[in-house]
Every structure is written in structure tokens, then in C-alpha cells.
C-alpha positions as CSV (number, residue, x, y, z in Angstrom):
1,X,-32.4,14.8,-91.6
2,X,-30.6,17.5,-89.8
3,X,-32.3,17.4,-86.5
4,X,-32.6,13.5,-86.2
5,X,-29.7,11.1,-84.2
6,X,-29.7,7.4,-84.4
7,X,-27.5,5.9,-82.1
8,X,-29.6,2.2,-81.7
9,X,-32.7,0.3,-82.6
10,X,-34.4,-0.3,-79.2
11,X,-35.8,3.2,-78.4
12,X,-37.0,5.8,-80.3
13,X,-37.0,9.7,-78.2
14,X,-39.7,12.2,-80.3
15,X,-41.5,15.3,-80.1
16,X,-44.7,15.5,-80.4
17,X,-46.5,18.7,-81.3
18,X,-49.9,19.9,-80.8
19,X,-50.5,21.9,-83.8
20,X,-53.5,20.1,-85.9
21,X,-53.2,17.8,-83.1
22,X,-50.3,15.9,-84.5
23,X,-50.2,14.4,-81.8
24,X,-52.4,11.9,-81.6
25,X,-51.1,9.7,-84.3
26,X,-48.4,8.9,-81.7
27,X,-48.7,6.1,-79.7
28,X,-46.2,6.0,-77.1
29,X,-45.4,3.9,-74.6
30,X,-44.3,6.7,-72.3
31,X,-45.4,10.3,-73.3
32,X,-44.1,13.3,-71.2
33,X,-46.2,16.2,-71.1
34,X,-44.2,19.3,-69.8
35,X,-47.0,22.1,-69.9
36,X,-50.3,23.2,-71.6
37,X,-49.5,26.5,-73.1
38,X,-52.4,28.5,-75.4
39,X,-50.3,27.5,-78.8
40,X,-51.6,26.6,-82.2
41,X,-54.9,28.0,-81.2
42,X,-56.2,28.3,-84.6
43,X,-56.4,24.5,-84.6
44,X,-58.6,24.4,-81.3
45,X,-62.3,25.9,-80.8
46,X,-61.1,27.2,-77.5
47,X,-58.4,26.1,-74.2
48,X,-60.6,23.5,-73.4
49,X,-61.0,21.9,-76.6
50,X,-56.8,22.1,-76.4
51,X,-56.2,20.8,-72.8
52,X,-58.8,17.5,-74.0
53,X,-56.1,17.2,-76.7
54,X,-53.5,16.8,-74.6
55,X,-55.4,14.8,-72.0
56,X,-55.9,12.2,-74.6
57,X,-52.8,11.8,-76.0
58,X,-51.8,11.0,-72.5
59,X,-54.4,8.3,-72.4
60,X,-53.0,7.3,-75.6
61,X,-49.8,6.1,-74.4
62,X,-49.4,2.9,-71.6
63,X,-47.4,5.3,-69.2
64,X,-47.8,9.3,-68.9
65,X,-45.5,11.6,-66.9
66,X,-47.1,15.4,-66.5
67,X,-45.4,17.9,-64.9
68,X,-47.2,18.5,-61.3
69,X,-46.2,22.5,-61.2
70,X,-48.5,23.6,-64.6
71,X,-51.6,24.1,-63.6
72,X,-53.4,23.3,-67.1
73,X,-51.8,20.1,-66.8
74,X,-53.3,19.3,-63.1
75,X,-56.7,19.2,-65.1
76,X,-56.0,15.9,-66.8
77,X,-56.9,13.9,-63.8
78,X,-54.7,11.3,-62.3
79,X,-51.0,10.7,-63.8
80,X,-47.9,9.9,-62.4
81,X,-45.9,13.6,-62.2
82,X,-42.9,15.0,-61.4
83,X,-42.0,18.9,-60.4
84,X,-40.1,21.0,-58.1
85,X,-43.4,23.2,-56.3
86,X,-45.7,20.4,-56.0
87,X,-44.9,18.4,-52.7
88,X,-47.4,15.5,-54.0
89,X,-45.1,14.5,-57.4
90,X,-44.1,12.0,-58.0
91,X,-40.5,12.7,-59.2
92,X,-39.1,15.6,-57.4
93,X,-36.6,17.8,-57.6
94,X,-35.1,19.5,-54.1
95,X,-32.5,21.0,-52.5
96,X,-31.7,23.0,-55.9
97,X,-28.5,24.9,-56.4
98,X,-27.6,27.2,-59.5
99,X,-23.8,28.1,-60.0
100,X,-23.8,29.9,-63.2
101,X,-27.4,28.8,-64.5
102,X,-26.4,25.4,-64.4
103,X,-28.4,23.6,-61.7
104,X,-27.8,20.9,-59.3
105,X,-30.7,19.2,-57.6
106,X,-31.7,15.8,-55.4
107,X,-34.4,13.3,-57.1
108,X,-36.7,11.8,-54.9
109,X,-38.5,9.2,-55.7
110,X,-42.1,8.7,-54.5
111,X,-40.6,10.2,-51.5
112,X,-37.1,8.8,-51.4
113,X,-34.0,10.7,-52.2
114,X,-32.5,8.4,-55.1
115,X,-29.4,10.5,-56.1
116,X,-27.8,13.9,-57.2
117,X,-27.7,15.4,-60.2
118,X,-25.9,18.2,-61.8
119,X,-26.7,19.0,-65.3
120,X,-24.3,20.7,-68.0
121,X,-27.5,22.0,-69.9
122,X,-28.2,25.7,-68.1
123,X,-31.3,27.1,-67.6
124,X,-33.8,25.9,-64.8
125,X,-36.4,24.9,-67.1
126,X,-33.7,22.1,-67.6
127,X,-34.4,21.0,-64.6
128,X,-37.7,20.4,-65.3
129,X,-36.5,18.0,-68.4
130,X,-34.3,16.5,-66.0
131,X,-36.7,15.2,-64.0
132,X,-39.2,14.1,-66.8
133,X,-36.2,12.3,-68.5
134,X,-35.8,10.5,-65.0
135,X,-39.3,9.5,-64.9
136,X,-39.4,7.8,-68.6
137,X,-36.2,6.2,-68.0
138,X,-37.2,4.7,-64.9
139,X,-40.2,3.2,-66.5
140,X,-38.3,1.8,-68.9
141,X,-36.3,-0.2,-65.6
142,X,-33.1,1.9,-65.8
143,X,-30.8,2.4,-62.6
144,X,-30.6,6.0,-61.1
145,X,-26.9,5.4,-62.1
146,X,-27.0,5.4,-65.5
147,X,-29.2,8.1,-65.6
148,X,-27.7,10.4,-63.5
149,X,-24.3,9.6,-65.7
150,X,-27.0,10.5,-68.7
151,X,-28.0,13.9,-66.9
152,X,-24.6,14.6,-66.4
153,X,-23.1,14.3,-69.4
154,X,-25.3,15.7,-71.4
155,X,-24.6,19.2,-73.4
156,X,-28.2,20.2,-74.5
157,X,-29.3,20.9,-78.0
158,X,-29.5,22.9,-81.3
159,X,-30.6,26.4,-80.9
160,X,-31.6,26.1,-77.1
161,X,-29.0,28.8,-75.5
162,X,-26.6,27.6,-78.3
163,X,-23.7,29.9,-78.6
164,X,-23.5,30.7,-82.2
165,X,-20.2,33.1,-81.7
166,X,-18.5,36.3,-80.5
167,X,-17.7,39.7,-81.5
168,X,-15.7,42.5,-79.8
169,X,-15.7,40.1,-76.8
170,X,-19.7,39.5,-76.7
171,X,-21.2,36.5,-76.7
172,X,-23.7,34.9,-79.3
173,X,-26.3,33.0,-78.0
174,X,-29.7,31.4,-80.3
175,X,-32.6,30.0,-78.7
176,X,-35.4,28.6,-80.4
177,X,-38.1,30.4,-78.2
178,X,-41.0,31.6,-80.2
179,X,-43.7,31.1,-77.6
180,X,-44.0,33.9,-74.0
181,X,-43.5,31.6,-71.7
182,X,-40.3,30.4,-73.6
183,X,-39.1,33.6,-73.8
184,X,-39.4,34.4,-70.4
185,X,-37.8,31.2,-69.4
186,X,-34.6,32.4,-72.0
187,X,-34.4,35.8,-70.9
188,X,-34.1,34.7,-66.8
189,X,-31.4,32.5,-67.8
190,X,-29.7,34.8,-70.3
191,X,-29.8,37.4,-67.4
192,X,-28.1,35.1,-65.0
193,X,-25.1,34.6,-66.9
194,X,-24.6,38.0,-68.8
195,X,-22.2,39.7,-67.3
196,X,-22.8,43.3,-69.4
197,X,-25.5,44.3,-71.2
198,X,-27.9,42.0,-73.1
199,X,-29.1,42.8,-76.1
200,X,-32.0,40.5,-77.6
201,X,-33.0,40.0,-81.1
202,X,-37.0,38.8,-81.4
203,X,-38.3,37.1,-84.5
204,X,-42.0,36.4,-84.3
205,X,-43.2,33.2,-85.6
206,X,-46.2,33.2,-87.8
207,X,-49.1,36.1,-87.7
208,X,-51.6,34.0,-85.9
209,X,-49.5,33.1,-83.1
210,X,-48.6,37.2,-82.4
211,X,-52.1,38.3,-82.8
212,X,-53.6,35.9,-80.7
213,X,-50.6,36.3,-77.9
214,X,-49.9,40.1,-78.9
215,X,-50.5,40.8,-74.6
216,X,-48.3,38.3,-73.6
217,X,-45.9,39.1,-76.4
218,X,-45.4,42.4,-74.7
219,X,-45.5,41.8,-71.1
220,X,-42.2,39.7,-71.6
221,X,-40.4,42.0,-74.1
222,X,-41.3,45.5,-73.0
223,X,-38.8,44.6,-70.1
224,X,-36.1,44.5,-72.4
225,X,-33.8,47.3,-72.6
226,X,-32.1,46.3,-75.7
227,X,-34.2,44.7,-77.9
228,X,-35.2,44.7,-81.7
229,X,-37.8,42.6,-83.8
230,X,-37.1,40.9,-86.9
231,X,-39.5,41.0,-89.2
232,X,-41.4,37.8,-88.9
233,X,-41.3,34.2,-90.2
234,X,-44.3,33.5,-91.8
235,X,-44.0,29.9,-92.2
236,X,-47.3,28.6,-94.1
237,X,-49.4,32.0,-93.3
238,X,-49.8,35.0,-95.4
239,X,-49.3,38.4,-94.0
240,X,-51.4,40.3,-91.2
241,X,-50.7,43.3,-90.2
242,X,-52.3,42.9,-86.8
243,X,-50.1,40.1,-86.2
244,X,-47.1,41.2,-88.1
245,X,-43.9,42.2,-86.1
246,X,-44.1,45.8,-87.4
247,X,-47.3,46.0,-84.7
248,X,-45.5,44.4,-82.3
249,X,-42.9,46.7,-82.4
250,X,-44.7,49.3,-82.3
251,X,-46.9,47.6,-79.3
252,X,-43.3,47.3,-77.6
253,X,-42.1,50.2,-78.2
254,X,-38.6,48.5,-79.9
255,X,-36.3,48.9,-82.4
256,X,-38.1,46.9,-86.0
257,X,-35.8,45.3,-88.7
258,X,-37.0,44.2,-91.9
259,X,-33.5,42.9,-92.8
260,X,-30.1,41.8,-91.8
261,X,-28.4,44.8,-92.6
262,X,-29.8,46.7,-90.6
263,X,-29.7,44.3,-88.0
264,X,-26.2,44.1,-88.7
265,X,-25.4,47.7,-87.8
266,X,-27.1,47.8,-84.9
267,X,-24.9,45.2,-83.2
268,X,-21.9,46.2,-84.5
269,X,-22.2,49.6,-83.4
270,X,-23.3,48.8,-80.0
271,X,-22.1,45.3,-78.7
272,X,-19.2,45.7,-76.2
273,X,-17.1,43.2,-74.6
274,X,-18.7,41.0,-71.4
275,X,-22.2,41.8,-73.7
276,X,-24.5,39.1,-74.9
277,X,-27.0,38.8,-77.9
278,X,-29.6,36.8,-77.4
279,X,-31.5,35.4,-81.0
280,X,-34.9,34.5,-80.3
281,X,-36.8,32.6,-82.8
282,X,-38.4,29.2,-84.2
283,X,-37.9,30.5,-88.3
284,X,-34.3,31.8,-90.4
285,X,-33.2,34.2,-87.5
């Protein structure tokens, strides 16, 4: 598969996904929860229904790390945590630096400053990974060391802030963001390494998803100066109009494409050097 690395036959790194709780066939023997976000919500009767979810497949595994700073994830009860807020977790990030959007930050462990880290992967929500990657390791017996070196060497993934390109001296950057917060988290860091203007190309990712989250769809885009929505990737779903990215344009107030040429002309009329586009988008964007 495309998406899957095999470098040994001791561990085994997965996602696990929430969507018709998928994730409670896994049985780990360290999970990481990183937040609770109101996603796949047509599986769940309601939030609480989804935070129990997530709560068990915590329970599920012999060790669980949750992130101390998400407040949805707080309501699980008692697991070891890490964060950068949160005074009480357990693995901590402080003293954080940002040259570039690429952070730098001390661990502390239970307390005690173990070493520092400076990641290659930009973004601060990397941080965040940082730290939870810490934690697993170190449950696993592994010396700050060797997972600093880890940290520190590693480049980050597919389609999170992957730079796809350039044209007439702008950059091309695809995210897979397809959820708010996501694209919030994208945009910040986007923002704090664009040195012109930054153009951002949305595709919504199924209907359900943008009805359900149309408010929160357009708090974080309507910011956007230079934006335009892709028509959207229905995945298994058939279309909705209330949910479609026509209505979320229009919502917005963007630009709408229903195809590449279009989208096409756009940027190439309008891009300039120092720019950056920004592809948002879990489906064919």
C-alpha cells in the first residue's frame, strides 16, 4: 500500500480512526489520544456517546497517553498525559522556540527536564506529536537519546504541509486538513512562513461532515483573503446541497470551483513570486 512503511517486525505504529468506531477493534498496547473533536458524528447519537468511544478505546490498550491541553479529553478520567498548557502533564513541553515554524522545546519528565528537542517537521501542532511520540517510546523503555535523534531527524509526512511545487516563484504546499480545527492549525503555520500572499484552496470532505460543521467551517475560512472551494469529495455519500461546497461558498462568501480548469486559471493569473498556495483537503484535491 501507498501509505504503509515496514522497516522491522517488533513494532507496529497505526492510526486509529473513530468513524463507525473503528477503533475499538484495536488493541494496543500504547494508544495516544491527541484530541476529541465533533467528527464522524453521524456514527454517534451525540458528543457524549463519542467522548465514551474514545474513553474506552483508551481502556482498551495496557498504556494510554492523552493530551492534557484538550479539554474533551480531560473527561476520560485518569491517564498519564502530556501538553504544553497543562502544568500537571505528565510529559511536557517548555521553554518553546519557533524559527521559521519549526519549533524547539525542553521535555520534562514527570517534572524533570530530560532533554532538548528541535523538530524538522513545522507546525506547532508538531509539537504536540512530539511529545506524544516521547511518551510511547518511553513506555516502550527507550532512552531520551534515541528519541530525541528520532525527533530530530524526522521530515514529517505525505500531504501534511507537503510542498507539492512552484510556479512563478510561489510555493505549493498540500495538507490533508479536512476537519476546523485542522484547518486552523494549517492556516497559523502557513501564515508564519508565507512571506507574500497566501492563497488557499478548500475541498470539503463529505456532505455530512460540512452540514454538521457548516459554523465552524466558516469561522476559520471567512478569514481568508484568498481563498476558493473545490467542489467536494463525496467519498461514500451522495450529494446534499446543505452540505455541498456550493453552500459553503456561498456561506463564506468565496470564490466556488467545480473543476480544475477553473481552478487552474485562477492561480495562474494571480500567484506571484514569495506567494504560497495552500491545498486543503482529505479527497483528490
Amino acid at each position: 500500500f501507498g501509505n504503509f512503511h515496514s522497516t522491522g517486525g517488533e513494532y507496529l505504529v497505526t492510526e486509529a480512526c473513530e468513524y463507525k468506531k473503528n477503533l475499538l477493534k484495536i488493541k494496543a498496547d500504547t494508544a495516544i489520544l491527541l484530541n476529541i473533536d465533533r467528527d464522524h458524528m453521524e456514527c454517534y447519537e451525540n458528543e457524549s456517546e463519542l467522548i465514551a468511544c474514545f474513553g474506552e478505546y483508551c481502556k482498551n490498550a495496557k498504556t494510554a497517553f492523552v493530551c492534557a491541553d484538550d479539554e474533551k479529553c480531560k473527561k476520560l478520567g485518569d491517564f498519564p498525559s502530556f501538553g504544553i498548557r497543562n502544568t500537571l502533564a505528565d510529559y511536557r513541553a517548555t521553554e518553546l522556540r519557533a524559527i521559521g515554524e519549526r519549533y524547539s522545546f525542553t521535555v520534562e519528565e514527570y517534572g524533570k527536564a530530560l532533554c532538548r528537542v528541535r523538530l524538522k517537521a513545522i507546525g506547532r501542532c508538531n509539537v504536540y506529536n512530539a511529545l506524544a511520540a516521547f511518551a510511547a517510546t518511553r513506555s516502550f523503555g527507550f532512552d531520551e537519546r534515541e528519541i530525541r535523534k528520532g525527533l530530530e531527524t524526522f521530515e514529517a509526512v505525505k500531504r501534511r504541509f507537503e510542498r507539492i511545487g512552484s510556479y512563478h516563484g510561489a510555493s505549493f504546499v498540500c495538507d490533508y486538513a479536512h476537519h476546523p480545527r485542522e484547518i486552523s492549525a494549517t492556516i497559523a503555520t502557513a501564515a508564519g512562513v508565507c512571506k507574500g500572499r497566501l492563497y488557499v484552496v478548500f475541498q470539503p470532505h463529505t456532505y455530512s461532515r460540512t452540514k454538521l460543521l457548516m459554523r465552524e467551517f466558516v469561522e476559520v475560512l471567512r478569514p481568508i483573503a484568498d481563498l476558493m472551494i473545490y467542489k467536494t469529495f463525496p467519498a461514500r455519500e451522495k450529494y446534499d446541497e446543505e452540505g455541498s461546497a456550493e453552500m459553503l461558498a456561498r456561506n463564506v462568501g468565496s470564490l466556488y470551483s467545480e473543476n480544475v480548469y477553473v481552478l487552474r486559471t485562477w492561480l495562474k493569473k494571480t500567484v506571484r513570486e514569495g506567494d504560497m498556495v495552500l491545498f486543503l483537503g482529505a479527497g483528490d484535491i
